[in-house]
PDB file of N, CA, C, O and CB in Angstrom:
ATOM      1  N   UNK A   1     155.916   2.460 231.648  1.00  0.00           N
ATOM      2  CA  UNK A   1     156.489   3.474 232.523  1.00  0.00           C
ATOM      3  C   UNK A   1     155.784   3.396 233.870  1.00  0.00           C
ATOM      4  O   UNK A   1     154.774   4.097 233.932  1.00  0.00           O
ATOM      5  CB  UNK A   1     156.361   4.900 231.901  1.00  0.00           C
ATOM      6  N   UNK A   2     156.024   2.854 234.720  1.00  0.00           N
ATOM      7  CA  UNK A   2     156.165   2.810 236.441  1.00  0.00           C
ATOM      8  C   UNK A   2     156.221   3.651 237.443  1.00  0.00           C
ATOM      9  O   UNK A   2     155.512   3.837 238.433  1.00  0.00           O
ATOM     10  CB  UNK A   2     157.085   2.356 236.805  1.00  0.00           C
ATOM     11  N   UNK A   3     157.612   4.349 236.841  1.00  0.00           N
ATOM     12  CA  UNK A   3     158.092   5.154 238.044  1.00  0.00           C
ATOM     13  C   UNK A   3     158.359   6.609 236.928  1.00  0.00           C
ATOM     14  O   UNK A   3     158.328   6.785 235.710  1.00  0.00           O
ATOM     15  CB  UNK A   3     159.763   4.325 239.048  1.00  0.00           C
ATOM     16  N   UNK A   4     158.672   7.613 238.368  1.00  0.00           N
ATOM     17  CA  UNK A   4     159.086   9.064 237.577  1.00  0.00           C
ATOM     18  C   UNK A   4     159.801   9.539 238.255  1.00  0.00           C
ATOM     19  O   UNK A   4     159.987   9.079 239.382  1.00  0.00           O
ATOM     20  CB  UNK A   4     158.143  10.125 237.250  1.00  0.00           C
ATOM     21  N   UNK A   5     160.555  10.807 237.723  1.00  0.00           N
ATOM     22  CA  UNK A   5     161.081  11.500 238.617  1.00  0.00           C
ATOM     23  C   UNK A   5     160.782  13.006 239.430  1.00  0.00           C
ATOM     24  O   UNK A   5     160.684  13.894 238.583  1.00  0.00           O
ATOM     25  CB  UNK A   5     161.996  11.484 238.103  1.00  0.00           C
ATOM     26  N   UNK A   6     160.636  13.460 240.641  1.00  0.00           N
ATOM     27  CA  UNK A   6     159.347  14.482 240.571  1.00  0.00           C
ATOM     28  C   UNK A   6     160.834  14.970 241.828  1.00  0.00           C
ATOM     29  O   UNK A   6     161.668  14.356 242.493  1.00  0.00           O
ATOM     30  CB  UNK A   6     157.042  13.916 241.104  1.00  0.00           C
ATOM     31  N   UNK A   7     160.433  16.501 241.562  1.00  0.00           N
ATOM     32  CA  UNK A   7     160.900  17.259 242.795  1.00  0.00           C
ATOM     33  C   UNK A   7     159.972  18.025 243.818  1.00  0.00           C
ATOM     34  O   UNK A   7     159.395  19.049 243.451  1.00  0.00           O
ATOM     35  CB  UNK A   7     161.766  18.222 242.323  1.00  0.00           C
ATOM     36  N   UNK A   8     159.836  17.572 244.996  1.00  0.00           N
ATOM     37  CA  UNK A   8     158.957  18.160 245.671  1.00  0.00           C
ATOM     38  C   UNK A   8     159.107  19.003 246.848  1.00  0.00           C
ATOM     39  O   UNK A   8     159.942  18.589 247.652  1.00  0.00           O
ATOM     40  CB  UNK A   8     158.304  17.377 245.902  1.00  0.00           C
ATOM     41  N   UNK A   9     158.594  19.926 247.104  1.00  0.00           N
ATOM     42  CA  UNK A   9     158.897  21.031 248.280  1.00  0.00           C
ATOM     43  C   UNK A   9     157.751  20.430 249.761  1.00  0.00           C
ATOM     44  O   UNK A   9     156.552  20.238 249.960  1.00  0.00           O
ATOM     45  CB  UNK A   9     158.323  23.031 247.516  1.00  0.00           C
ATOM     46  N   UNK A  10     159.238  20.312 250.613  1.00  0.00           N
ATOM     47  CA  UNK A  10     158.762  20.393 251.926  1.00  0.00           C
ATOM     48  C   UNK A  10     158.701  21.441 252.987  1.00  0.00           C
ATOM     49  O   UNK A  10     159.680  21.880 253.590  1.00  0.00           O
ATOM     50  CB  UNK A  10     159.278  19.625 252.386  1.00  0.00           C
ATOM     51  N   UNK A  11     156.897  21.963 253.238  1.00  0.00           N
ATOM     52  CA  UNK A  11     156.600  22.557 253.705  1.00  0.00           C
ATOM     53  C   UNK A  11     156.670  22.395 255.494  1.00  0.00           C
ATOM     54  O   UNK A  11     156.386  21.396 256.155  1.00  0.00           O
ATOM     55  CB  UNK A  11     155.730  22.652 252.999  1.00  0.00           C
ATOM     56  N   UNK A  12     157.135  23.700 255.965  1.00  0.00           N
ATOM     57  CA  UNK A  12     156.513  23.504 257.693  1.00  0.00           C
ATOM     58  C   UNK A  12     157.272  22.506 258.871  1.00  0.00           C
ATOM     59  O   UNK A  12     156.894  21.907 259.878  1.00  0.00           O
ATOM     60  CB  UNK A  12     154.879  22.742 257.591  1.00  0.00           C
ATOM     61  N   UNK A  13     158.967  22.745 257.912  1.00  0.00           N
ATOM     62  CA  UNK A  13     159.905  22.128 258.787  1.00  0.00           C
ATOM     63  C   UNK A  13     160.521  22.777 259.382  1.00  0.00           C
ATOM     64  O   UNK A  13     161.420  23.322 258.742  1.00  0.00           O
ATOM     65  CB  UNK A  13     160.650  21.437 258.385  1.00  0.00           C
ATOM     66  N   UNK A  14     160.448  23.081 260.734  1.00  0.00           N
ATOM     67  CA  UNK A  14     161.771  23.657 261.782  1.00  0.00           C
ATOM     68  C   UNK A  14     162.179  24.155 260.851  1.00  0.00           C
ATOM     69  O   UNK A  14     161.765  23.781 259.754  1.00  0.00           O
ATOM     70  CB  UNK A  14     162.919  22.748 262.634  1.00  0.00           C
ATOM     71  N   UNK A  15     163.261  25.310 260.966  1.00  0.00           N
ATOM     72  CA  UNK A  15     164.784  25.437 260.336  1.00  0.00           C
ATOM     73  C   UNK A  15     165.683  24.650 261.223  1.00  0.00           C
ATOM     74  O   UNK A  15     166.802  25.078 260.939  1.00  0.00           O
ATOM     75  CB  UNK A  15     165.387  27.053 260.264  1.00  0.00           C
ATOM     76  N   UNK A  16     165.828  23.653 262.223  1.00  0.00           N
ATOM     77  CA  UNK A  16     167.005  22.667 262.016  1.00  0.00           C
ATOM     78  C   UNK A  16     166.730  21.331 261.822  1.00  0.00           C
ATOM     79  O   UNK A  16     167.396  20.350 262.156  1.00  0.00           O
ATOM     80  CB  UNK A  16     167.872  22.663 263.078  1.00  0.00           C
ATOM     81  N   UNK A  17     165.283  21.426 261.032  1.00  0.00           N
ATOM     82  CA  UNK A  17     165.422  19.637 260.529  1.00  0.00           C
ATOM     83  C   UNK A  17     165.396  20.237 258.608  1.00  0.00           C
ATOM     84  O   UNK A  17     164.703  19.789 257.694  1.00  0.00           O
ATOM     85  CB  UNK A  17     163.337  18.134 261.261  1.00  0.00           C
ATOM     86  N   UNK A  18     166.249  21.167 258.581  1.00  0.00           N
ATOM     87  CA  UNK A  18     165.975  21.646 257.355  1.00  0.00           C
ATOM     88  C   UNK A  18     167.599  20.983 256.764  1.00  0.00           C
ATOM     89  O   UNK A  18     168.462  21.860 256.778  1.00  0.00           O
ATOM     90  CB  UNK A  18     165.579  23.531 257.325  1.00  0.00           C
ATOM     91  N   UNK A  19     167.965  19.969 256.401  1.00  0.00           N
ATOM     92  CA  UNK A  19     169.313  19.346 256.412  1.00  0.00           C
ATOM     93  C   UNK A  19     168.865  18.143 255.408  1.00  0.00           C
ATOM     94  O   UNK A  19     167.770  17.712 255.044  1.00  0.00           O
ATOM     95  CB  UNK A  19     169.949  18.856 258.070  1.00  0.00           C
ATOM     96  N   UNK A  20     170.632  17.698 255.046  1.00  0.00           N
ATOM     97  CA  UNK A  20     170.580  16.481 253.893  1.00  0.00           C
ATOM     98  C   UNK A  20     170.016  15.068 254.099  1.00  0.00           C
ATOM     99  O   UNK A  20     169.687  14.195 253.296  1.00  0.00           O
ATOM    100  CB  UNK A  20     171.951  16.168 253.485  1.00  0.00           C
ATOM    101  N   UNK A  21     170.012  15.153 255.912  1.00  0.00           N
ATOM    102  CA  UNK A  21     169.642  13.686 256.145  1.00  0.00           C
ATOM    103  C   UNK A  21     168.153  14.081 256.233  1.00  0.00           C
ATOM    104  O   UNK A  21     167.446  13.366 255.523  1.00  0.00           O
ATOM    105  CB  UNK A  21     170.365  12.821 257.587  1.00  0.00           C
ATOM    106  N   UNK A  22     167.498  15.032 256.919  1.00  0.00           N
ATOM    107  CA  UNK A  22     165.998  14.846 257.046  1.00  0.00           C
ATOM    108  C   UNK A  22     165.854  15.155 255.335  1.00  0.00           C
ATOM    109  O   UNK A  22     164.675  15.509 255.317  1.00  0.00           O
ATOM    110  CB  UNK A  22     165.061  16.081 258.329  1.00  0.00           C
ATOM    111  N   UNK A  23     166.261  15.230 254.070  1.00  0.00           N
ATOM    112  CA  UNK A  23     165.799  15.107 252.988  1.00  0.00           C
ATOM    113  C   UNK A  23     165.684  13.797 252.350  1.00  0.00           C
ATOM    114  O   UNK A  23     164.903  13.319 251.527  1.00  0.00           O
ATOM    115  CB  UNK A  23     166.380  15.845 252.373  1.00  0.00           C
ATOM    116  N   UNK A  24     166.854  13.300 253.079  1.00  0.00           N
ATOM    117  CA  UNK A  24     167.357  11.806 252.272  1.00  0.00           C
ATOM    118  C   UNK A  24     165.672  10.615 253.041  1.00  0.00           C
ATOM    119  O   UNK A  24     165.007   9.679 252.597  1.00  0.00           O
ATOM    120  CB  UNK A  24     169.786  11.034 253.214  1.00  0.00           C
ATOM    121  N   UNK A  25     165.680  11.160 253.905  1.00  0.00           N
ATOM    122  CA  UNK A  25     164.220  10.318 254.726  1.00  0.00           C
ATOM    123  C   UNK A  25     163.671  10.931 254.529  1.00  0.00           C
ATOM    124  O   UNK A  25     163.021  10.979 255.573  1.00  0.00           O
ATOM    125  CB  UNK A  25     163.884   9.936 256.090  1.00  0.00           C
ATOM    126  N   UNK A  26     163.278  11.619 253.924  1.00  0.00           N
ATOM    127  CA  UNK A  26     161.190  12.212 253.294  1.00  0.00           C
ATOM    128  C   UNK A  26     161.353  11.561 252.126  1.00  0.00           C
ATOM    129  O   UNK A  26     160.646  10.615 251.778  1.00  0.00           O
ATOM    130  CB  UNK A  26     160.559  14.381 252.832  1.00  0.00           C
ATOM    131  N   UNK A  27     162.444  12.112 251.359  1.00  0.00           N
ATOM    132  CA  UNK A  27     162.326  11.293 250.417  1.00  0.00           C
ATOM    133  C   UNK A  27     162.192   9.775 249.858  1.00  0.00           C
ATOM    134  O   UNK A  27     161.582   9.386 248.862  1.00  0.00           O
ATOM    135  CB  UNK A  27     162.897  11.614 250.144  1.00  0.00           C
ATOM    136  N   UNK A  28     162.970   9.019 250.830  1.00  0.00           N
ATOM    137  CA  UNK A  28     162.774   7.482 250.573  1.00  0.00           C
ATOM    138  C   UNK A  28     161.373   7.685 251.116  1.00  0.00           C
ATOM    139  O   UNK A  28     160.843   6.606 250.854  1.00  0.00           O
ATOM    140  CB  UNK A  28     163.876   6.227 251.410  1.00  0.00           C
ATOM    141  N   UNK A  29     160.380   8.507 251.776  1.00  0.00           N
ATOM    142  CA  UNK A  29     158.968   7.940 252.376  1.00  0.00           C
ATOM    143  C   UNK A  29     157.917   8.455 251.091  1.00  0.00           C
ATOM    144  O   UNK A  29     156.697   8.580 251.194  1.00  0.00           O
ATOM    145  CB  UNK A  29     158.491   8.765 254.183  1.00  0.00           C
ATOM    146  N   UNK A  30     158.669   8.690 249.973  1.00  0.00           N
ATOM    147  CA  UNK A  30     157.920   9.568 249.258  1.00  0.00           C
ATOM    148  C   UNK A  30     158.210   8.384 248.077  1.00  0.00           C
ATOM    149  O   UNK A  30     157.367   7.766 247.427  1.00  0.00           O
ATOM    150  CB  UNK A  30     158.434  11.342 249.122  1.00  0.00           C
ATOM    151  N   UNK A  31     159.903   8.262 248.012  1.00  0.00           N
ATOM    152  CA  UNK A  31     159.835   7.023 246.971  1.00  0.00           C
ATOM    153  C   UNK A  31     161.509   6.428 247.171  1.00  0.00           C
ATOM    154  O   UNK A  31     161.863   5.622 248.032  1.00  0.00           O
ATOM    155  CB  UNK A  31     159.396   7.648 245.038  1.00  0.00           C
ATOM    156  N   UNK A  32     162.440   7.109 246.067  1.00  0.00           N
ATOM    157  CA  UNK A  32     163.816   6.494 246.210  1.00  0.00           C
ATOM    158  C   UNK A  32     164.317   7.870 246.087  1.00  0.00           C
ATOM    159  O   UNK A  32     164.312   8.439 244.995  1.00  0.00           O
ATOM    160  CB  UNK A  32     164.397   5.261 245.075  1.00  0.00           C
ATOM    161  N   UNK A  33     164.867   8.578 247.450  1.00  0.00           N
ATOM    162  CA  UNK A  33     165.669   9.593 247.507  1.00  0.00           C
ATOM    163  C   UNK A  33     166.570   9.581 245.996  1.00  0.00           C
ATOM    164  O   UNK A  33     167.012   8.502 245.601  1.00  0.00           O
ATOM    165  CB  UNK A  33     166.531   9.440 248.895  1.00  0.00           C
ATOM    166  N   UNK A  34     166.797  10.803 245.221  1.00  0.00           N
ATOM    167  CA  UNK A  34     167.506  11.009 244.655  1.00  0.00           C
ATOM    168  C   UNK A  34     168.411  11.852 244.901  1.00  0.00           C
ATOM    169  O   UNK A  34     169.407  11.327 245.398  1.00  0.00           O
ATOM    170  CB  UNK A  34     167.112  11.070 243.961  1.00  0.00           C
ATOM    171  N   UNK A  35     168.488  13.169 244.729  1.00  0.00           N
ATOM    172  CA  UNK A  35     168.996  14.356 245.529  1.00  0.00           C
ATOM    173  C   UNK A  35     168.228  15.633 245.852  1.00  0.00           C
ATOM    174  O   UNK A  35     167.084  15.951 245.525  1.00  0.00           O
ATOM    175  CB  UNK A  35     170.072  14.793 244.900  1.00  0.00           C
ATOM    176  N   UNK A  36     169.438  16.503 246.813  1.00  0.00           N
ATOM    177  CA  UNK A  36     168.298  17.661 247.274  1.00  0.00           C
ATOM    178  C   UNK A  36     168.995  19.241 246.808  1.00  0.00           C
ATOM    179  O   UNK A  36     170.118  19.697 246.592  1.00  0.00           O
ATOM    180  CB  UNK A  36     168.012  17.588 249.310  1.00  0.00           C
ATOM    181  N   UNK A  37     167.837  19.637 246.808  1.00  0.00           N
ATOM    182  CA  UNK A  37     168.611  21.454 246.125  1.00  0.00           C
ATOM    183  C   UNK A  37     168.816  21.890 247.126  1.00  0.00           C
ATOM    184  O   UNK A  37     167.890  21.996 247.930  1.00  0.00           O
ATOM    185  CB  UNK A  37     167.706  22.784 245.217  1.00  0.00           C
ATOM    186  N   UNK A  38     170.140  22.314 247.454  1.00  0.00           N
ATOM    187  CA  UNK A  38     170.889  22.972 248.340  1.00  0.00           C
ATOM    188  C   UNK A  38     171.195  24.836 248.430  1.00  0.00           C
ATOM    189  O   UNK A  38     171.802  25.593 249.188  1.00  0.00           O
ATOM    190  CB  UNK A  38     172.075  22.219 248.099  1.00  0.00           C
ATOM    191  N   UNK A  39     170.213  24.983 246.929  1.00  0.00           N
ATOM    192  CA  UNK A  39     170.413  26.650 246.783  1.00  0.00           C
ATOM    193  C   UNK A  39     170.468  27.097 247.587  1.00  0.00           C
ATOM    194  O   UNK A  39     169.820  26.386 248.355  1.00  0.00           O
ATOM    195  CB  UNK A  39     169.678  27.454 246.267  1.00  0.00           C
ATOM    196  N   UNK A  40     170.869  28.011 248.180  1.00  0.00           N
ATOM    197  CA  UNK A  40     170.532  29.042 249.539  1.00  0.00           C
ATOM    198  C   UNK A  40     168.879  29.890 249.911  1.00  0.00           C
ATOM    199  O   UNK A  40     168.341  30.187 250.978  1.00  0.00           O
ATOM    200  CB  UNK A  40     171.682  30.404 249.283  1.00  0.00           C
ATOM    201  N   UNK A  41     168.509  30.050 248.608  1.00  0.00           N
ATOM    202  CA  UNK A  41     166.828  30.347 248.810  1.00  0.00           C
ATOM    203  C   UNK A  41     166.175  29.417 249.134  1.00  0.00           C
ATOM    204  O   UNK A  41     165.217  29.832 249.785  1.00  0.00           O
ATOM    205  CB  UNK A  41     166.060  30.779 247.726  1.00  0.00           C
ATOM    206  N   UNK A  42     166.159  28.052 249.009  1.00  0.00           N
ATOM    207  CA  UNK A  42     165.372  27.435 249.157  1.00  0.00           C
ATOM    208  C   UNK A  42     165.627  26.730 250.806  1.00  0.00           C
ATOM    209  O   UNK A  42     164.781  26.121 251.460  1.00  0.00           O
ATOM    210  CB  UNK A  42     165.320  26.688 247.935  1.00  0.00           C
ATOM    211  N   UNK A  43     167.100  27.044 251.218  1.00  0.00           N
ATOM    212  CA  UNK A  43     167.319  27.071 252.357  1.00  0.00           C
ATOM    213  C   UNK A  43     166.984  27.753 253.722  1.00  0.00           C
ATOM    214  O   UNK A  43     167.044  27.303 254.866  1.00  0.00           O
ATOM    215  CB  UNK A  43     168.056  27.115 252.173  1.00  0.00           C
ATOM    216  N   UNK A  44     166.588  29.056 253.219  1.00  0.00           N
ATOM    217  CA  UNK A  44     166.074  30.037 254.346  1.00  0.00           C
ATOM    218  C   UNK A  44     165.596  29.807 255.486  1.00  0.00           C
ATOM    219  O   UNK A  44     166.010  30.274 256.547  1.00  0.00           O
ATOM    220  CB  UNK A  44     165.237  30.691 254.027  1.00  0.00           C
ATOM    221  N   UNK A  45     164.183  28.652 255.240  1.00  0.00           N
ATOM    222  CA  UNK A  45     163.859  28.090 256.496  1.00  0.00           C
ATOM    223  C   UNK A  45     162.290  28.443 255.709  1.00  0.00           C
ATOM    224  O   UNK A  45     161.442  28.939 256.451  1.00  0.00           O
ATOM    225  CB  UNK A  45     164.524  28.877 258.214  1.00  0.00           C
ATOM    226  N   UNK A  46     161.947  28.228 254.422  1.00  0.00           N
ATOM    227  CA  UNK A  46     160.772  28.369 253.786  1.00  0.00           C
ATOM    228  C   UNK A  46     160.537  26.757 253.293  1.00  0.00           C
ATOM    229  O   UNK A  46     159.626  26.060 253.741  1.00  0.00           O
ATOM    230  CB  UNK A  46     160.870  29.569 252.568  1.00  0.00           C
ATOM    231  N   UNK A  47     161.367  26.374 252.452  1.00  0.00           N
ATOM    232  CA  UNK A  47     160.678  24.694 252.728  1.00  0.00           C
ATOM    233  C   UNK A  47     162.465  24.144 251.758  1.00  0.00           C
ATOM    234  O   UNK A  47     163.232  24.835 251.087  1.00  0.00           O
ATOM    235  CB  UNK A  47     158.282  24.139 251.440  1.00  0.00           C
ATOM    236  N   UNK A  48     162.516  22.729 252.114  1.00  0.00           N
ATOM    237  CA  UNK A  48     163.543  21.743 251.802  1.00  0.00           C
ATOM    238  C   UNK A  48     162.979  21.142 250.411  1.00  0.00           C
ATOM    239  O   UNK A  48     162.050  20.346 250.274  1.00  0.00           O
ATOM    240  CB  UNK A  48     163.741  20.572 253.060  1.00  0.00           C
ATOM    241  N   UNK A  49     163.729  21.690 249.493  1.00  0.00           N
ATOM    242  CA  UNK A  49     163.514  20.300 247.831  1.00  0.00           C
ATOM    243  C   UNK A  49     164.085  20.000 247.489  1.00  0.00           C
ATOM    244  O   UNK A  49     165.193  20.370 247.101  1.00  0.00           O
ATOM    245  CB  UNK A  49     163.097  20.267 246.572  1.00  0.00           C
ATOM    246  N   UNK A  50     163.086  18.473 247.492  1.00  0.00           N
ATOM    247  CA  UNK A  50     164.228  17.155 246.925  1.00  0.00           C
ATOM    248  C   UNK A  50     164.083  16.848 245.862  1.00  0.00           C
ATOM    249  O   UNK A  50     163.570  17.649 245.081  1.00  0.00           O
ATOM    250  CB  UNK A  50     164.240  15.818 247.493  1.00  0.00           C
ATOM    251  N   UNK A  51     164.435  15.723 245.486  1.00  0.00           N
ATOM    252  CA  UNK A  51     164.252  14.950 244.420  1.00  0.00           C
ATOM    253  C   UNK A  51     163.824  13.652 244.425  1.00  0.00           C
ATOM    254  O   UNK A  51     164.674  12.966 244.991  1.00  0.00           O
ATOM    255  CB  UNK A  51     165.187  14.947 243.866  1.00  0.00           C
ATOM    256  N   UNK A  52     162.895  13.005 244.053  1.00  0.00           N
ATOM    257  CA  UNK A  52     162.545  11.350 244.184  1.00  0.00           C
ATOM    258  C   UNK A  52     162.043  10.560 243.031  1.00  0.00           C
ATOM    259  O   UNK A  52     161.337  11.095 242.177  1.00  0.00           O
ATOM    260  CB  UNK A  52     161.445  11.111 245.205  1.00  0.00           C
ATOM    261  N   UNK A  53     162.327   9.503 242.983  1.00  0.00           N
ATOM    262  CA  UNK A  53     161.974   8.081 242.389  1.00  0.00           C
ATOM    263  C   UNK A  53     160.734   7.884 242.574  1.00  0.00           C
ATOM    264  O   UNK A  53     160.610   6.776 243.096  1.00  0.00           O
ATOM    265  CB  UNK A  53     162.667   6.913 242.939  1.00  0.00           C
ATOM    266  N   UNK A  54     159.328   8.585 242.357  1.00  0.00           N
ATOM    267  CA  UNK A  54     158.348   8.012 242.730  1.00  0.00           C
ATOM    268  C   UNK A  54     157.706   6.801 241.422  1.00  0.00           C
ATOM    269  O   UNK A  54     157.627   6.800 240.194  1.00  0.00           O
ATOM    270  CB  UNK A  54     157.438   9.228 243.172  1.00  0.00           C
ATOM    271  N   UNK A  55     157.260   5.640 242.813  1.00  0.00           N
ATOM    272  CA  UNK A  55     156.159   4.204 241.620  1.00  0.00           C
ATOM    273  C   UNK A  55     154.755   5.159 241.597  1.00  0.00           C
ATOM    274  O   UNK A  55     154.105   5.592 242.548  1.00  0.00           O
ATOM    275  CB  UNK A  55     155.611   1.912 242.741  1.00  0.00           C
ATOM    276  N   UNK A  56     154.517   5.336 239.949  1.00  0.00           N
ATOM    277  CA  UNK A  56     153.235   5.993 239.679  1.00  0.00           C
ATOM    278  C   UNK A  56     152.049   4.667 239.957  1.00  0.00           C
ATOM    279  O   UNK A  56     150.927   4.944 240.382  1.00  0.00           O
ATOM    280  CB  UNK A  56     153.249   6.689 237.930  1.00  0.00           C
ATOM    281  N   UNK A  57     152.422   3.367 239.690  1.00  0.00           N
ATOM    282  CA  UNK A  57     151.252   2.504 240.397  1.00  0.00           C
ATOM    283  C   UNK A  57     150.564   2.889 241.916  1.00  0.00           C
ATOM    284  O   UNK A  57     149.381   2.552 241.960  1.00  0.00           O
ATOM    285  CB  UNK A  57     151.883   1.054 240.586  1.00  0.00           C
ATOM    286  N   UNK A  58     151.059   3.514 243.140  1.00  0.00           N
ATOM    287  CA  UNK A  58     151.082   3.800 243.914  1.00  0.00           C
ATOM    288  C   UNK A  58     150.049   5.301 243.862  1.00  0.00           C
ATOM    289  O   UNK A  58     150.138   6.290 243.135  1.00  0.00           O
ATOM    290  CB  UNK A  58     152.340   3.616 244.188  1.00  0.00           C
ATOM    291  N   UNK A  59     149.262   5.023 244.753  1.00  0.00           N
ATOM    292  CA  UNK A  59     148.678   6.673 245.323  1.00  0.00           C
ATOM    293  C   UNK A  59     149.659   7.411 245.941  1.00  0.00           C
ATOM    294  O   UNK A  59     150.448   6.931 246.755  1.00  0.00           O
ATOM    295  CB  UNK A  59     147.467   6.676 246.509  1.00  0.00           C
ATOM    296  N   UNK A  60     149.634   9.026 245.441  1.00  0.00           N
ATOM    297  CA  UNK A  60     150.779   9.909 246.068  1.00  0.00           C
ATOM    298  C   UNK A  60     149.957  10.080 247.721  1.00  0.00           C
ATOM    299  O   UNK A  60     148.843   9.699 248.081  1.00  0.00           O
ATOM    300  CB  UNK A  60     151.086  11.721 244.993  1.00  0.00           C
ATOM    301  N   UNK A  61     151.009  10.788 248.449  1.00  0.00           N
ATOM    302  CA  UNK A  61     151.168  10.261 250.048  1.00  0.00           C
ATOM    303  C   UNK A  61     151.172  12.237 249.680  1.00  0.00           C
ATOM    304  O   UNK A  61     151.796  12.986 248.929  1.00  0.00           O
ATOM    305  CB  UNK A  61     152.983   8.857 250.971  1.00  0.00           C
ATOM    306  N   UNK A  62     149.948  12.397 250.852  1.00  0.00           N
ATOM    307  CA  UNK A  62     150.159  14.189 251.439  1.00  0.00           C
ATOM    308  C   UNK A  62     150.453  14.634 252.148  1.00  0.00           C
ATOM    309  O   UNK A  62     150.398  15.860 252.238  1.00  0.00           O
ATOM    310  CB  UNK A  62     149.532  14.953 251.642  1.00  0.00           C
ATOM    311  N   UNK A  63     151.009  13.721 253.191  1.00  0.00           N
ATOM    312  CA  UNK A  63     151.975  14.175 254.451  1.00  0.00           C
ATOM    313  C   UNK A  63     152.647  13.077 255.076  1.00  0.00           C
ATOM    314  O   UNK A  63     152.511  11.935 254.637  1.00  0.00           O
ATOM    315  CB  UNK A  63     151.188  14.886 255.625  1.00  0.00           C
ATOM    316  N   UNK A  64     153.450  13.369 256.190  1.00  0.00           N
ATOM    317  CA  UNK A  64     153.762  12.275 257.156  1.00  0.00           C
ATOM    318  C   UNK A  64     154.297  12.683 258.476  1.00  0.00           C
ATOM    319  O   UNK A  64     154.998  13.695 258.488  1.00  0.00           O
ATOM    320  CB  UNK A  64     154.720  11.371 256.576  1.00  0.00           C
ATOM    321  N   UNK A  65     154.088  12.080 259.554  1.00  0.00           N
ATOM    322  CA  UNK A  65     154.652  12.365 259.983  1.00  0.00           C
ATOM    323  C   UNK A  65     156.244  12.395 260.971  1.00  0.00           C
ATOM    324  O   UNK A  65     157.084  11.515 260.777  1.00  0.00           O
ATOM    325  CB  UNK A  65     153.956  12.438 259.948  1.00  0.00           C
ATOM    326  N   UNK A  66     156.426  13.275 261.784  1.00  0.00           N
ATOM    327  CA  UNK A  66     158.543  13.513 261.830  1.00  0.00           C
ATOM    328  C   UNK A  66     157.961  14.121 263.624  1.00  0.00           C
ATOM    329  O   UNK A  66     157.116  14.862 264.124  1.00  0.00           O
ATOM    330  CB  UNK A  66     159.827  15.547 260.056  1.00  0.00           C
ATOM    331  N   UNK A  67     158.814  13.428 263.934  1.00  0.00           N
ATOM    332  CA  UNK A  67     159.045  13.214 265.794  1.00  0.00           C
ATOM    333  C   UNK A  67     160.333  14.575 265.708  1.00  0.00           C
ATOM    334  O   UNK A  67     161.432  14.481 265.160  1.00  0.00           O
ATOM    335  CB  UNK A  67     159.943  10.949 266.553  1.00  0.00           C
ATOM    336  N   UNK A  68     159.804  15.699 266.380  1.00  0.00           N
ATOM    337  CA  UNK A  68     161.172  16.731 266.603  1.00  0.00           C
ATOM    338  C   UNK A  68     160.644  17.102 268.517  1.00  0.00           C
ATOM    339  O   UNK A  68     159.510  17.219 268.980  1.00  0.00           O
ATOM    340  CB  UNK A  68     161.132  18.712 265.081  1.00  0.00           C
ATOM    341  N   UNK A  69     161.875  17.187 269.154  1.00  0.00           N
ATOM    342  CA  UNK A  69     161.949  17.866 270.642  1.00  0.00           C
ATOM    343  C   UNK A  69     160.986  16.839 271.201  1.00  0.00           C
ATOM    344  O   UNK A  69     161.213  16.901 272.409  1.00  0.00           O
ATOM    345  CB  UNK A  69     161.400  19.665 270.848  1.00  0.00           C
ATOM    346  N   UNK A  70     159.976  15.868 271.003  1.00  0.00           N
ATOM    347  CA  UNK A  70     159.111  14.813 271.323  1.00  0.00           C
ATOM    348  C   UNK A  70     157.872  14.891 270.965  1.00  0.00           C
ATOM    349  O   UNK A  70     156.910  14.357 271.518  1.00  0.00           O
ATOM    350  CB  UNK A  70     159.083  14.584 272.500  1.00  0.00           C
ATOM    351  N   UNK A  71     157.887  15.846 269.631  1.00  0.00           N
ATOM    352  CA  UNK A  71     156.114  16.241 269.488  1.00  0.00           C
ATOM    353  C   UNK A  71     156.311  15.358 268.306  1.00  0.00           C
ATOM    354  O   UNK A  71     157.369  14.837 267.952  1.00  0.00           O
ATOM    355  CB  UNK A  71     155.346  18.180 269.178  1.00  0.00           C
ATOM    356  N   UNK A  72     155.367  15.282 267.857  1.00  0.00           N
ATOM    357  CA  UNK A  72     154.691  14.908 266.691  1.00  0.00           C
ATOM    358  C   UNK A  72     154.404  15.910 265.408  1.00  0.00           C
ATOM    359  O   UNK A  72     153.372  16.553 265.596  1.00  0.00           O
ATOM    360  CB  UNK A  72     153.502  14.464 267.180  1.00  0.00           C
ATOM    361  N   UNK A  73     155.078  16.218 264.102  1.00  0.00           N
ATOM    362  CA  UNK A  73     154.876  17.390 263.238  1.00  0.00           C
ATOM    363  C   UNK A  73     153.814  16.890 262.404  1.00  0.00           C
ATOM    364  O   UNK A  73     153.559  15.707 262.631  1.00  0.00           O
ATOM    365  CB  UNK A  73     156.157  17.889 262.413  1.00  0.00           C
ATOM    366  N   UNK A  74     153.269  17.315 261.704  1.00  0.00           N
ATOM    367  CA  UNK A  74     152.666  16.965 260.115  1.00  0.00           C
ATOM    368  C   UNK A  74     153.110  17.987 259.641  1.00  0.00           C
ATOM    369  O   UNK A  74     152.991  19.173 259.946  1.00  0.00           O
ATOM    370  CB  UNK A  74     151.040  16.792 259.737  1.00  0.00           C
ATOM    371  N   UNK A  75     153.891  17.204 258.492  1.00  0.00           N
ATOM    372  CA  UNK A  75     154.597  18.263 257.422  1.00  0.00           C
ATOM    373  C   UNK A  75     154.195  17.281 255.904  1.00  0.00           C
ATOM    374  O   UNK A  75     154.539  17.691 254.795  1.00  0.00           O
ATOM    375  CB  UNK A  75     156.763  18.521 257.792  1.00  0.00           C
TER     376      UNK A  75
END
């Protein structure tokens, strides 16, 4: 066993990079986008969760960072 499947909450994003495409790219940076929960609570503008393909050979990753308005975030 290699890989898993893990859902993880992204903290400390804008509410308008809070969307399917900025999920579909955290997630491939995390592992192999799977899908994202679209509930409405989790939408508020408190954090975006996805779903991913992570390789457990691999050290997990604690942030990264996302270019918004021209700054630089760590989320």
């Amino acid at each position: 066993m290699h890989s898993g499947d893990f859902w993880a909450r992204v903290y400390d994003l804008p509410l308008k990079l809070i969307y399917d495409v900025m999920a579909m790219k955290l997630g491939n940076n995390l592992g192999t986008f799977m899908e994202v929960d679209n509930k409405e609570g989790n939408r508020m503008g408190k954090f975006l969760r996805l779903k991913a393909t992570v390789d457990l050979r691999k050290p997990l990753k604690q942030g990264t960072m996302v270019k918004y308005q021209g700054k630089d975030l760590q989320i």
